[in-house]
N, C-alpha and C positions, 0 to 999 in steps of 0.2 A: 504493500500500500504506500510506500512511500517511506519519507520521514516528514515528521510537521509537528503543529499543536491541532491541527482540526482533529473534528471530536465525528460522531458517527451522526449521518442521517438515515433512517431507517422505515422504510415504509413499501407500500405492496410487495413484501418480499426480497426487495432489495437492499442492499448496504450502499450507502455513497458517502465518500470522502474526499478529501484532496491531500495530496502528498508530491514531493517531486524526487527523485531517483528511484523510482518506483522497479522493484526486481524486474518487472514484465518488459520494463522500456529500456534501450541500448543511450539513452541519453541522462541527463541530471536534471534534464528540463523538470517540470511542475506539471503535472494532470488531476482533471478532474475523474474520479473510479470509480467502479461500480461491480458490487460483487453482487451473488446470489445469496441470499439470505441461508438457505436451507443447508445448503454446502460449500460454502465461503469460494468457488469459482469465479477466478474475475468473467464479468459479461461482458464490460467494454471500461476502455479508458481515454481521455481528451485533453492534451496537450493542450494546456490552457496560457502558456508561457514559460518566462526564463524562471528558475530557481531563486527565491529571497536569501540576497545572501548579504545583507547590510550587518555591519552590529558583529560582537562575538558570535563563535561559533555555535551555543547555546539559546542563543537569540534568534536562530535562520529560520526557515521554512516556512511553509505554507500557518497561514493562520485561523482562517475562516471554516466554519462548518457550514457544508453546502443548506441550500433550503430548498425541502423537496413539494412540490403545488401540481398536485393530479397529475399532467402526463410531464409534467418540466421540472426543472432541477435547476438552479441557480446558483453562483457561487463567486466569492467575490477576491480578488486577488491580493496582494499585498503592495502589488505595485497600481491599485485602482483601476482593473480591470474585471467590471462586470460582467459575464459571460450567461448566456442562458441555455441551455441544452434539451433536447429532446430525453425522458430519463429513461425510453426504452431501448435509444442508440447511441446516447450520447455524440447524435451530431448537435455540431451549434445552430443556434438560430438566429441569435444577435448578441453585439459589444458593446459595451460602452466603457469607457475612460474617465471615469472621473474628475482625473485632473482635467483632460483634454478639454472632454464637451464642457464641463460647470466650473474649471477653475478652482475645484479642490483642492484640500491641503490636508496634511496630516499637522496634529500638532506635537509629536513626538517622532524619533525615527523608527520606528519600529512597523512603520507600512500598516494599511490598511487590515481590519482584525475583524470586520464586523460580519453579523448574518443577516442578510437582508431580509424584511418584513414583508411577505405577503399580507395582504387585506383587501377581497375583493378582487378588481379588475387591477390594482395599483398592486406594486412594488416601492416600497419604500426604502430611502437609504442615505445616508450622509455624506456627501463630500467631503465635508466639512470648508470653512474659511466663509469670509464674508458677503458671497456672493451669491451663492446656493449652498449655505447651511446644510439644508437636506432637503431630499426631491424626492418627487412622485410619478413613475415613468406608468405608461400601459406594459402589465406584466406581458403579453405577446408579441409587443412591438418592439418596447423602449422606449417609444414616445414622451416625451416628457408631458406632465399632465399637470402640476404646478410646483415652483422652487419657492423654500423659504430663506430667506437672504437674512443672516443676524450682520447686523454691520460690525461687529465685535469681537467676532468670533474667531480663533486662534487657529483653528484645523478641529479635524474627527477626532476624537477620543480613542479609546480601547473598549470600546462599549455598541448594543444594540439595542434598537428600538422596543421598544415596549407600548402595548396600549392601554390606554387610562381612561375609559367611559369617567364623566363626568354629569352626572345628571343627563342631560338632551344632547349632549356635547360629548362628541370622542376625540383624545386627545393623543397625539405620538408625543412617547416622551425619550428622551434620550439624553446622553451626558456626552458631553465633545469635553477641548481642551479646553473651554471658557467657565464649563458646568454646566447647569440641566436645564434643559428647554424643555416647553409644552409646546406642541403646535397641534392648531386646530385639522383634524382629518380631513376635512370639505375640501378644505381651500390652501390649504397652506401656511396659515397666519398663524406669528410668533403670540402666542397667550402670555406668554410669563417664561422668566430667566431666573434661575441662581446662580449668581455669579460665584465663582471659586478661583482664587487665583494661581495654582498651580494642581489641576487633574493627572493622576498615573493611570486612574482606568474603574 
């Protein structure tokens, strides 16, 4: 399976993780796996990129646990590379780049760590930095479907989204490198901040 810190995603009978110098592959590159649940047989695996190798050697690899939504698989890379995959062949279907498309940032080095949020038609997920905070693509396209911009904000955290029903109101709440935002599910709109001046995760 690799080496990493990603953890197991586990559902209709499948295993998915991410790992990179995977035994199966003649490279050190980074893929996204997929075994069979019953009898740990890899079914397929998706070169998803290079290998994270910033930081000590204790600090490297992959970091993100895929997120698995009916027939797709999604999974987010260290160097902000969102990937979405077919989870019965693990072909891709679309990419996005977080830095590229929104101008993302991390606020520590240690790369992108988060699992992204399905809810609905929308995929949720943080760039982080102050220009799309955290965004809401169409889970089948990528499409972006609305950015929350904190003008303040430092980069992505070590951290995933969560959601917070609030009375009539449902809430994405999340911790970046500035501290924990609310943002409204609808639309995108920043509700409330705690600011913290130095976040690890």
């Amino acid at each position: 399976a690799g080496r990493g810190y990603s953890s197991l995603a586990i559902a209709g009978g499948k295993i998915f993780t991410l790992g990179d110098a995977p035994s199966t592959a003649e490279d050190k590159d980074e893929y996204l796996l997929c075994f069979n649940q019953a009898d740990g047989k890899q079914l397929w695996k998706t070169k998803t990129g290079k290998a994270w190798a910033n930081g000590q050697e204790n600090w490297q690899s992959s970091r993100s646990t895929p997120t698995v939504d009916g027939a797709m698989v999604y999974v987010l890379t260290a160097y902000g590379d969102l990937v979405a995959c077919e989870g019965s062949s693990g072909k891709e279907l679309w990419r996005k780049n977080l830095k590229e498309e929104f101008g993302g940032k991390k606020a520590d080095n240690w790369g992108y760590s988060e699992s992204v949020l399905i809810d609905g038609d929308h995929l949720i997920c943080t760039p982080g930095g102050s220009s799309a905070t955290m965004v809401a693509l169409h889970k089948t396209t990528g499409e972006t479907m609305w950015k929350c911009a904190s003008a303040d904000d430092r980069g992505a955290g070590h951290a995933s989204i969560v959601i917070a029903p609030l009375g009539e109101t449902k809430v994405y709440v999340q911790t970046t490198g500035s501290g924990a935002i609310g943002v409204r599910a609808k639309d995108g709109e920043r509700l409330w901040q705690y600011p913290i001046d130095k976040t690890t995760a």
